[in-house]
N, C-alpha and C positions, 0 to 999 in steps of 0.2 A: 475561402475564409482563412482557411491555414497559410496559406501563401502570403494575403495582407499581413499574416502576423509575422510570419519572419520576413519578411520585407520591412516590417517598422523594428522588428529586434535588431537586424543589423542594423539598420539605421540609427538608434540607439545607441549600440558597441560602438560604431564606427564613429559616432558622434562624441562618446565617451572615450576614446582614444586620443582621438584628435585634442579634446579637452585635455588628458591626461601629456598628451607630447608635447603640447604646447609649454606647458609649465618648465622653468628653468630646472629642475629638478632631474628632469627626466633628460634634458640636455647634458647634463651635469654627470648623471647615472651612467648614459653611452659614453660618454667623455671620459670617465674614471674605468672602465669595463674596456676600453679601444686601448686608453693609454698601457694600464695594466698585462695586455696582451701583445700588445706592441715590444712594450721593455721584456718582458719575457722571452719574446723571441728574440731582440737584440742583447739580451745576457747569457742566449745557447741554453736559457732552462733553468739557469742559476737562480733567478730570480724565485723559482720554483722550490729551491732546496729547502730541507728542513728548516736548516737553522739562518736562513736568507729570509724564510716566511715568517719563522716566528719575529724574527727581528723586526720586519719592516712592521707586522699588527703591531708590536707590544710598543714600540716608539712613535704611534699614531695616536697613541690616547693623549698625551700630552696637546698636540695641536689640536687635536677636537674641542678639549676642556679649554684650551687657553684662546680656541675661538669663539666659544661660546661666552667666555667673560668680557670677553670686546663685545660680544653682539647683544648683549641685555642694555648695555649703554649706547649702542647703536640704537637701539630700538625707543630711545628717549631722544635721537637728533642731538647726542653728544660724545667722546672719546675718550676713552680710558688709556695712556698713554703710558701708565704706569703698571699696566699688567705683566709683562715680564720683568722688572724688577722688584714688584712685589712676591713675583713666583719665587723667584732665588731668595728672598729675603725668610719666606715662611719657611722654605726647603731647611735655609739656612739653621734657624731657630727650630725647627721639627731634629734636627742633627744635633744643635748643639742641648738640646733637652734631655736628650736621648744619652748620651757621652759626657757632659757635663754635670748636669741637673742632677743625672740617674733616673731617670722618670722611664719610664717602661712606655713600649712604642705606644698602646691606645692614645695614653695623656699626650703624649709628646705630636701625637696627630691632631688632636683636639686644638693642642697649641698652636699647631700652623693654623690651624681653619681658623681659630680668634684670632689668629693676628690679622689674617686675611681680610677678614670682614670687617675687626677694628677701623684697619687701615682704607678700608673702601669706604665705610660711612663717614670717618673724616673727608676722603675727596669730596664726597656729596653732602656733606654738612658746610664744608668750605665754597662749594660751587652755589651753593644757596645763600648763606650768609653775605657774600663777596661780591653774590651776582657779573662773579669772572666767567668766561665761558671754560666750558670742561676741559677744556683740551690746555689751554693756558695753566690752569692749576693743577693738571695730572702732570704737564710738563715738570712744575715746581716739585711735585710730590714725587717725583721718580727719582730726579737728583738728589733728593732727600734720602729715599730709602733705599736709591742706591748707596751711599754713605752708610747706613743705617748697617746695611748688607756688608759691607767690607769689614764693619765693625766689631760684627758678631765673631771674624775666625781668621778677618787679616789675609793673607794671603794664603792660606794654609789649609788644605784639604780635610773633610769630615769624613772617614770611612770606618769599617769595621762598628757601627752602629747594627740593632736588633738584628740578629739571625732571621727571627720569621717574620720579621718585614721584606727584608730583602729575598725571601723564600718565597714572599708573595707575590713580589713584582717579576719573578720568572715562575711563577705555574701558570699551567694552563687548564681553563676549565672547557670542558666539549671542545677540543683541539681550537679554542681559541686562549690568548694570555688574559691573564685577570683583570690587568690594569683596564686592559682596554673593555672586556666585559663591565669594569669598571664607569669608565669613560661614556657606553653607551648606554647604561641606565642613567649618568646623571645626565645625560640629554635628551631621554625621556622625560624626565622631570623635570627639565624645563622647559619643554614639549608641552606637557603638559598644565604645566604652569601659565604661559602665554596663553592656552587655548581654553582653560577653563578656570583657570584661579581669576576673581576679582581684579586683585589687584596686578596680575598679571597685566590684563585687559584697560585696565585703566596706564599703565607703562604706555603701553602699544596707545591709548588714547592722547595721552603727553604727548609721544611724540608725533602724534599723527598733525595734530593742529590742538599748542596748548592751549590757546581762547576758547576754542569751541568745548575741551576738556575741563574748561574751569568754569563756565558755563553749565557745565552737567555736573559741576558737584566736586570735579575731580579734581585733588590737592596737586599741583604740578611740583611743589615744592618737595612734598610728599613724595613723589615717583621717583624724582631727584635722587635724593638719598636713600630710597629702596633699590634704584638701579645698579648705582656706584658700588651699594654696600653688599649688593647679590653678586657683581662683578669684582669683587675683592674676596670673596667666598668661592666663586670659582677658581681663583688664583690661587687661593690656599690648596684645593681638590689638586690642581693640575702641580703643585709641589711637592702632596704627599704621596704622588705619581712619581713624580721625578726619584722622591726619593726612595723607593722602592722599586724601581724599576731598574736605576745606573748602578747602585750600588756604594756612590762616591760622591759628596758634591761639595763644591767650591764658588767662593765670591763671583765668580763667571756664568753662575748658574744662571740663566733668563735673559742674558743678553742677547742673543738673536730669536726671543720669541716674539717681539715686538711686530715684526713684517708678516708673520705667520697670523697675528691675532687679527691683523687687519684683512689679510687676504681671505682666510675660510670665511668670514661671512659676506664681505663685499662679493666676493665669487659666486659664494652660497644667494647672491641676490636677498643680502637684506640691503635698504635701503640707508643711506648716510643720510638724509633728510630726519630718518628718525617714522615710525608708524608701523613698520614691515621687518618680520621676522622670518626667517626657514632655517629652522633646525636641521631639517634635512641634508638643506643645501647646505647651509655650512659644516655638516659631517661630510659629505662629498665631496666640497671645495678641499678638506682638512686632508683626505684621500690623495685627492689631486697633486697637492703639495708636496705630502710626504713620496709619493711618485716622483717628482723632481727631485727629490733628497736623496732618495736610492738611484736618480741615474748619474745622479751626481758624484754619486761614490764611486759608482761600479765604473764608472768611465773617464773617474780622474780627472771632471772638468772645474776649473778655477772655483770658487764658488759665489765669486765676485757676479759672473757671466748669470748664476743662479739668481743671484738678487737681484739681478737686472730681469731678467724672464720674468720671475714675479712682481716684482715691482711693474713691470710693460702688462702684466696680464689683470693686475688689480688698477692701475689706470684705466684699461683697456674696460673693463666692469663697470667701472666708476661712467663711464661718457658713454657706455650704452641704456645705463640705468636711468642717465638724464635725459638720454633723446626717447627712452622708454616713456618716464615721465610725463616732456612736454607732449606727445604725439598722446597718451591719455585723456591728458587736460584739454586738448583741439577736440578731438573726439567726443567727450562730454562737453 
């Protein structure tokens, strides 16, 4: 009798593994834990050093957060194209509030995240009104508040703002950096969000199939401008990151977060169709990336060669996703 029963427990385990390895997540997991190990021992250890470690966590918050605001509007089957130059523009204004205004860091934080969110529920108030598709009007809205961004301080650097702002973006709590302690509770909540909020659920329903979503009651218009406007709030997080964390920011602030925002969650296997979320996996694609970003340093390579790797590896994602896809839809 005892022997039937663990004969069905492993079976069980074994069956629950298998279920567990199978998921992209867990491919994602060994893939970030190989590469990790790998560049370590091709930096002789360095990679390991104090201040090598700290650097690579505390500059990982940023692509986590600025992956996760591309992927609330992935998860509606549309693109936010303006998330890195909204980053720099909120950065921008969190700086100039702080230095100009006089307003003391809280407010001057507060003020990025409304501009943040302002400026996303316009994208999604104009994607609904216009019935443009997302990606066409974040286009227009990026050029915009790229402009917007230059405006704020011209070509001229913001530094010496809050002492203990920038006291916060280098401490570290339980030998990890704040920011990115940071970074990993607001991806729990939106973790959480997706998984048990309402309205979370009904997003993931938009984008899954909006007929059948409107159908069951659920405002597509509605998800619309809750997506944009939650992904324009994460662009504010991931600026009041930035500026806490550099120290220094300037008109240049967000222009290469644009490839990043797309690659953590395409990687992280959410879906560009729109229904399909992993937080997970876009914190470990985000990992992934910032891997590339430190071997990039450490070995002096072009960075042109980098944006081609990623850019071939978020293609590469993109056309397993669809043959994932069609081989579903054969199967059912």
């Amino acid at each position: 009798m005892s022997t039937g029963t663990t004969t069905a427990g492993r079976a069980g385990l074994g069956g629950r593994f298998k279920g567990v390895s199978a998921r992209p997540e867990f491919t994602l997991a060994v893939l970030a834990a190989a590469g990790f190990v790998v560049l370590a021992v091709a930096t002789d250890g360095n990679l390991l050093s104090r201040g090598t470690l700290d650097a690579f966590f505390r500059f990982l918050a940023v692509p986590i957060v600025i992956g996760l605001s591309q992927m609330v509007v992935l998860a509606i089957g549309q693109m936010n194209l303006s998330v890195g130059a909204l980053t720099g523009l909120c950065a921008m204004v969190a700086a100039w509030l702080m230095l100009e205004g006089g307003l003391p860091a809280p407010l001057a934080i507060l003020g990025a995240l409304g501009v943040g969110l302002a400026a996303g529920l316009v994208n999604g108030l104009l994607v609904v009104l216009t019935r443009i598709n997302g990606f066409i009007v974040t286009l227009a809205t990026m050029t915009i508040i790229e402009g917007l961004r230059y405006g704020v301080n011209g070509p001229d650097t913001f530094q010496g703002y809050s002492q203990g702002l920038r006291d916060l973006g280098s401490t570290s709590l339980l030998g990890l950096p704040v920011v990115l302690v940071l970074a990993l509770v607001v991806a729990a909540m939106v973790a959480l969000f997706f998984g048990r909020a309402v309205v979370g659920r009904q997003l993931l329903a938009t984008g899954g199939s909006p007929f059948a979503a409107r159908l069951s009651g659920v405002s597509n218009d509605r998800s619309i401008v809750i997506a944009h406007g939650l992904s324009g709030l994460l662009a504010g997080v991931a600026a009041v990151i930035t500026v806490a964390a550099s120290g220094s920011v300037n008109s240049s602030i967000g222009d290469d977060l644009l490839l990043p925002s797309f690659a953590a969650p395409i990687i992280g296997g959410v879906a560009l169709a729109g229904g399909v979320v992993s937080v997970v996996g876009t914190c470990l694609a985000a990992f992934l990336v910032r891997l590339v970003d430190v071997m990039q340093a450490q070995f002096d390579i072009n960075p042109r060669w980098i944006d081609l790797i990623v850019g071939a590896v978020v293609l590469g994602a993109v056309l397993l996703g669809t043959v994932r896809q069609k081989l579903s839809k054969r199967s059912s």
